[in-house]
Each structure stands twice: as C-alpha cells, then as structure tokens.
C-alpha positions in Angstrom: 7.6 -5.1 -23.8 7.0 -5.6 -20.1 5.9 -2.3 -18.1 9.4 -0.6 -17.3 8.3 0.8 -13.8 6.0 -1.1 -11.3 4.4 0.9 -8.3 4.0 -1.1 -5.3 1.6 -0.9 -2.2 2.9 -2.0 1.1 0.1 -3.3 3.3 -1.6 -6.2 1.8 0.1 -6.3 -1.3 4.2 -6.7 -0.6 3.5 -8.1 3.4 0.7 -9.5 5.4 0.3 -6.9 8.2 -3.1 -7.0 9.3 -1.5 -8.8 13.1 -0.1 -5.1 14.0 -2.8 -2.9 12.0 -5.3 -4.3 13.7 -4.0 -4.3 17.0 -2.7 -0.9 16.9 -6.1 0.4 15.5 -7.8 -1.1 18.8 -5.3 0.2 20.6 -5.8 3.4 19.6 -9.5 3.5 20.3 -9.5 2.0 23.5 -7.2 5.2 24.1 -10.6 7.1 22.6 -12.7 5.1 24.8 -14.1 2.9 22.3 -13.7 -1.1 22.6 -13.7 -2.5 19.4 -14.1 -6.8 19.4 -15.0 -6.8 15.6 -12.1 -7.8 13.2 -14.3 -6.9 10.3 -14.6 -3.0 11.1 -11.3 -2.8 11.8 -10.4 -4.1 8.9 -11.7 -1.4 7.0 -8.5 0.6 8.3 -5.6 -1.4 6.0 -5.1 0.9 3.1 -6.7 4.7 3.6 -5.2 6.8 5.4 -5.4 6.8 9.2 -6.7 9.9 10.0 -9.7 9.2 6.9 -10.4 6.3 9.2 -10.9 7.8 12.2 -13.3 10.3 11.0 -15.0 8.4 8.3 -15.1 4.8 10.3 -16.0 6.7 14.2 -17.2 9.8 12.9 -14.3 11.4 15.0 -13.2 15.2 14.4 -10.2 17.3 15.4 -8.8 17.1 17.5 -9.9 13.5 18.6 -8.4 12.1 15.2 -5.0 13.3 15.6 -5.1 12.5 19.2 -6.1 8.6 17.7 -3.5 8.8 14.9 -1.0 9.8 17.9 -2.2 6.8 19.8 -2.1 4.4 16.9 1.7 5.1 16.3 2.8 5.1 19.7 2.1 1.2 19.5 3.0 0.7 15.8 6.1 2.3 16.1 7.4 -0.4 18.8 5.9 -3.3 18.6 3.0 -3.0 15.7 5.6 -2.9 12.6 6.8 -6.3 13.3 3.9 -7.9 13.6 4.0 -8.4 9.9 5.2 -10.9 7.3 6.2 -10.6 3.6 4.0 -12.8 1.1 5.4 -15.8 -0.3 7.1 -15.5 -3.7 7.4 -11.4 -2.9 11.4 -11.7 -3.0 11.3 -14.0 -6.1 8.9 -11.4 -7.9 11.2 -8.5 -7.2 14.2 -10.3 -8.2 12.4 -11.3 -11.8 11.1 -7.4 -12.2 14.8 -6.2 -11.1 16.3 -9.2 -13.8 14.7 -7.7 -16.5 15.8 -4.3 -15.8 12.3 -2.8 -14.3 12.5 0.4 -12.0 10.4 -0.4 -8.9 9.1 1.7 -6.3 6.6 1.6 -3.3 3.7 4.6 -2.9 2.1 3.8 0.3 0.1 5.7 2.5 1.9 4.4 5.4 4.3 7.1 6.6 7.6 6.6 4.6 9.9 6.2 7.7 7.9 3.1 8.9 7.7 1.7 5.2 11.2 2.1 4.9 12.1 0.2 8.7 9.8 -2.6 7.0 11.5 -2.8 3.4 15.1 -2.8 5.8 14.0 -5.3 8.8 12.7 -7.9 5.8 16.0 -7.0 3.6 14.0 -5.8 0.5 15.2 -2.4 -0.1 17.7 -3.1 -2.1 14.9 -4.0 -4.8 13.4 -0.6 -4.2 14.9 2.5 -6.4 11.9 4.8 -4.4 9.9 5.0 -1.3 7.4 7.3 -1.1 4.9 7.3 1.9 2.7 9.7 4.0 4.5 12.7 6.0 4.4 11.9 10.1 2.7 15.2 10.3 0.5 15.1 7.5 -1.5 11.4 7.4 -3.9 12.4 5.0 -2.1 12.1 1.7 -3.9 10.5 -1.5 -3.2 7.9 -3.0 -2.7 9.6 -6.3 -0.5 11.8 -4.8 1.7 9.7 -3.4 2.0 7.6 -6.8 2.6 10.8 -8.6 5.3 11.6 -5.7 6.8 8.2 -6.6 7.2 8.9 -10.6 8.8 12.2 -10.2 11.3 10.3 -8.0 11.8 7.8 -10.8 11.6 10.9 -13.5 8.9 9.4 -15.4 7.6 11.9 -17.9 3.6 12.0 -18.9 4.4 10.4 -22.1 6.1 7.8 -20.7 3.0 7.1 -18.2 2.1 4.1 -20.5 4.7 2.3 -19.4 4.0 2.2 -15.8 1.7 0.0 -13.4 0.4 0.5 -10.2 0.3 -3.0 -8.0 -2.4 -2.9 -4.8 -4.8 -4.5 -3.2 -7.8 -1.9 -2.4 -9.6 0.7 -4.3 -7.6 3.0 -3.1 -4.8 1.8 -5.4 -6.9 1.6 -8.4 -8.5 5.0 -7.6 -5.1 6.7 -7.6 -3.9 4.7 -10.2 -6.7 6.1 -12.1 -6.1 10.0 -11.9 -2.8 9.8 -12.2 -3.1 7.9 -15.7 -1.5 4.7 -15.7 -2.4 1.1 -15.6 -3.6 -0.8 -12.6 -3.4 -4.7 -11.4 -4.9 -5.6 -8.1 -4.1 -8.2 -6.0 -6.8 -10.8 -4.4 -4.6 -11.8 -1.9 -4.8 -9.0 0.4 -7.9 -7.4 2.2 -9.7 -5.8 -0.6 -13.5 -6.9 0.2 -15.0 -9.3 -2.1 -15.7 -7.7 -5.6 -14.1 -4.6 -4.7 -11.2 -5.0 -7.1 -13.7 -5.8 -9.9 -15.6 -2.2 -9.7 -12.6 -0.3 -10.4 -10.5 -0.4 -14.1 -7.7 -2.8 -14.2 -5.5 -4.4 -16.4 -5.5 -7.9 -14.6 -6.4 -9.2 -11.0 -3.6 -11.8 -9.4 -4.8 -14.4 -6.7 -1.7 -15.0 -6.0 2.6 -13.5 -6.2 3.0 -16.0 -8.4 0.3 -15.1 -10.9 1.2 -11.3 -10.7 4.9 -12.3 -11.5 3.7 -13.9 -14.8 1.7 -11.1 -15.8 4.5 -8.0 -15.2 7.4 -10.0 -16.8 5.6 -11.5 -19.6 5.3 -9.4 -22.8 2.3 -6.8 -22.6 -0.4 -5.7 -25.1 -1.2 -2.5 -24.7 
C-alpha cells in the first residue's frame, strides 16, 4: 500500500519562495550593517532555521541574531510572504494523496502562523489535516522535532512509523526524517545544492511534482 501519512516541507518543496527569502534575509542584514550582493550565500538561508543562519552563515551571536531574526520578519511578515508561488502540479498532487485517503501535514521550520497565511492566501489548507511550524519566539526548532510535533498531531504511533514519509528538499528534511525513523523522498526541484540530496538516506529523489505524485500514490515496497 501507498504511505498513509505524507510530511511536507514548505519552502522549496510545496512553493517557490526564494523572491521574499532572499530579499528579507538582505534586508535583514543591511539592518546588521552587512550588504550582501551574492544570491548564492543567501541562498544557504531557505530551509534551517533563521536564527542557525545568522550565527552559523555571519558568525553573529546574541543578541545580534535575534535582533536579525526581528529584522528579517518585520519585512516577511508584509510584503516577503507573498513573494512566493506554489509549484506546478502541487494542487494536483494533494488532491491524488487526499483521493486515496492519505493524512497530510506540513513540518516546517518556518513559524506556523506565516506557514499557515501561505497554505490560506494560495487556498491549500483544506488539503492539510496539520501544520506544524517554528514558535515566533523560539526560531531554533529542529527539524526532527517539528516532524515529530507533526505525527503526534496526526496520532501516529511508533509502530505505525513505517507507514509515513517525509517530503523536502534539503538535508535538513532528510536529517530529521532520519532520527525520527521514517522514510524520506527529496525533491530536486527546490534549492538543495547539487548532490546534497544524494548524501543523505532516501527512498526516492523526484525532479519534478509530477514524478513525486507517481511515487506516493503508486503501490510501495517496503
């Protein structure tokens, strides 16, 4: 049988935000007195955590980081969110995972307020039986935890952990996918670098929505 609960990431996996995530970041340290031209380092920021970012990407420390976090989502939470699209052949997926009776739900480490405003302004939650994101106060969630946040939501016991898969498109999803025990399937088409995806354990890489809808509704050998 198919897998009976899919985990979704948000940011380069369900939409293409890298417009506002990128713009927000340089906002954010201009604010820190940094100018930052190069799309490539900022690109590093879709998928951790912000405040891991800050201090792993600028070697910033308390209470710089918060102050950049701060900055960040005084942009995002205007004008940054919509500057965002949902991939082609997302609704079309959802619809084929709901159709066959699958629960779905999103663990993102974007905070859960914007992630939910997103889900709304593009009319997918409905599709979503979960959302669990970062706190506002506390950025720093895992990954791992928020995915184990999400399957407590769904009441998803550990011996039914086999029949759930984790959808993302950095290490990040298949790190947390990995401690918390269940399957993983990244997705090329969103800003993992090249041959990240490959490192990590996975039950099947998707270059495109289309692809990854074969693979969760067609019948699974596990």
């Amino acid at each position: 049988m198919p897998y009976t609960a899919v985990l979704f990431d948000l940011d380069g996996t369900i939409t293409d935000s890298q417009k506002g995530i990128l713009r927000c970041t340089q906002y954010a340290l201009k604010a820190c007195g940094i100018e930052e031209p190069d799309s490539q380092k900022l690109f590093r920021f879709i998928g951790p955590p912000l405040s891991y970012s800050f201090a792993a990407f600028y070697n910033m420390k308390e209470p710089l980081v918060s102050f950049a976090v701060k900055k960040y989502r005084e942009r995002y939470s205007t004008i940054g969110w919509k500057e965002n699209r949902v991939y082609d052949g997302i609704p079309a997926c959802l619809t084929a995972l709901k159709q066959q009776g699958c629960h779905i739900a999103m663990a993102t480490s974007k905070p859960e307020p914007y992630a939910k405003q997103i889900l709304d302004y593009f009319e997918l939650t409905p599709f979503f039986d979960v959302v669990a994101g970062s706190s506002m106060k506390h950025s720093d969630e895992t990954k791992a935890a928020l995915m184990q946040h999400a399957m407590q939501q769904l009441g998803i016991s550990e011996s039914k952990k086999s029949d759930v898969i984790m959808v993302g498109d950095r290490k990040f999803d298949a790190e947390g996918a990995a401690l918390c025990g269940i399957a993983f399937a990244g997705v090329r088409y969103g800003y993992a670098p090249a041959g990240e995806l490959e490192s990590y354990p996975h039950v099947y890489l998707a270059d495109t929505v289309a692809a990854l809808q074969n693979f969760l509704t067609a019948p699974q050998k596990r």
